[in-house]
C-alpha positions as CSV (number, residue, x, y, z in Angstrom):
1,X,97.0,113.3,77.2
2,X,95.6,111.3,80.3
3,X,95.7,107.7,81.4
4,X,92.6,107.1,83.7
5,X,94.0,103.7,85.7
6,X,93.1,101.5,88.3
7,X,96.8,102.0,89.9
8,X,98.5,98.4,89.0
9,X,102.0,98.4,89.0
10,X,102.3,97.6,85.4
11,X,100.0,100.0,83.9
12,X,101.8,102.7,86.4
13,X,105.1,102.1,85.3
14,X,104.3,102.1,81.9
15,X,102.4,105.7,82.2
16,X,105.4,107.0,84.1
17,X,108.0,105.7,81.3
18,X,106.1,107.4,78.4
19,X,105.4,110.4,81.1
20,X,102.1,110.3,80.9
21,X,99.8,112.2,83.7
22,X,97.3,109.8,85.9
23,X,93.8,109.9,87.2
24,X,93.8,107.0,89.3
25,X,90.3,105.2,90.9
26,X,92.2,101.9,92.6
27,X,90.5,99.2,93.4
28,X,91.9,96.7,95.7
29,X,95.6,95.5,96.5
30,X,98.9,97.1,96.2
31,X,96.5,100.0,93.9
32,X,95.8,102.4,96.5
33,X,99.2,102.6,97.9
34,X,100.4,103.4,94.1
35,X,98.0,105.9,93.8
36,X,99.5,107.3,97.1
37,X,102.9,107.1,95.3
38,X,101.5,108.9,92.1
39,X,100.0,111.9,94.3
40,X,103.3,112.1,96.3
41,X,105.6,112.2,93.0
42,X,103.3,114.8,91.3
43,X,102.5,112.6,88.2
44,X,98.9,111.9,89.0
45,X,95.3,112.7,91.1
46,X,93.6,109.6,92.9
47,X,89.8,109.5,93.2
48,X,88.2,107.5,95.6
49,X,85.0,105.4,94.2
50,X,82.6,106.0,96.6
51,X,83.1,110.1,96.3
52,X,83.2,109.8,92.3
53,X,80.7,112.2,90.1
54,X,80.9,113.0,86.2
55,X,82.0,117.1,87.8
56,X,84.9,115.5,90.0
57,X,86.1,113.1,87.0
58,X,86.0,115.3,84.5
59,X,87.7,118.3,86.5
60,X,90.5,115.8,87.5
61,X,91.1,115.1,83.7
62,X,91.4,118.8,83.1
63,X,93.6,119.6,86.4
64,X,96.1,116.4,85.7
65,X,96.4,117.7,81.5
66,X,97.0,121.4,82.8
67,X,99.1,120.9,85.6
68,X,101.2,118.1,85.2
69,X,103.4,117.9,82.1
């Protein structure tokens, strides 16, 4: 239903391919601009690390299945 990534490039293209909806948390690298890219195409929801709490993971999950088939 959800693929909870850390937004490398592989992992991403795979997801979109099979049109699968992200929750992203990147960590370093090229991640967060993919993230970026997932928010801006509507395909996925970014989290940032230092904001993360089980309410705003588990909300994500729920928003990204509901909203973006």
């Amino acid at each position: 239903k959800v693929f909870i990534t850390h937004c490398g490039g592989l992992g991403v293209q795979e997801a979109m391919y099979h049109e699968t909806p992200m929750v992203g948390l990147p960590m370093f690298g090229d991640q967060s601009k993919n993230g970026q890219n997932l928010e801006i195409a509507g395909i996925g929801k970014i989290l940032q690390w230092n904001e993360l709490s089980v309410n705003l993971l588990t909300d994500s999950i729920d928003d990204v299945i509901s909203n973006l088939k």
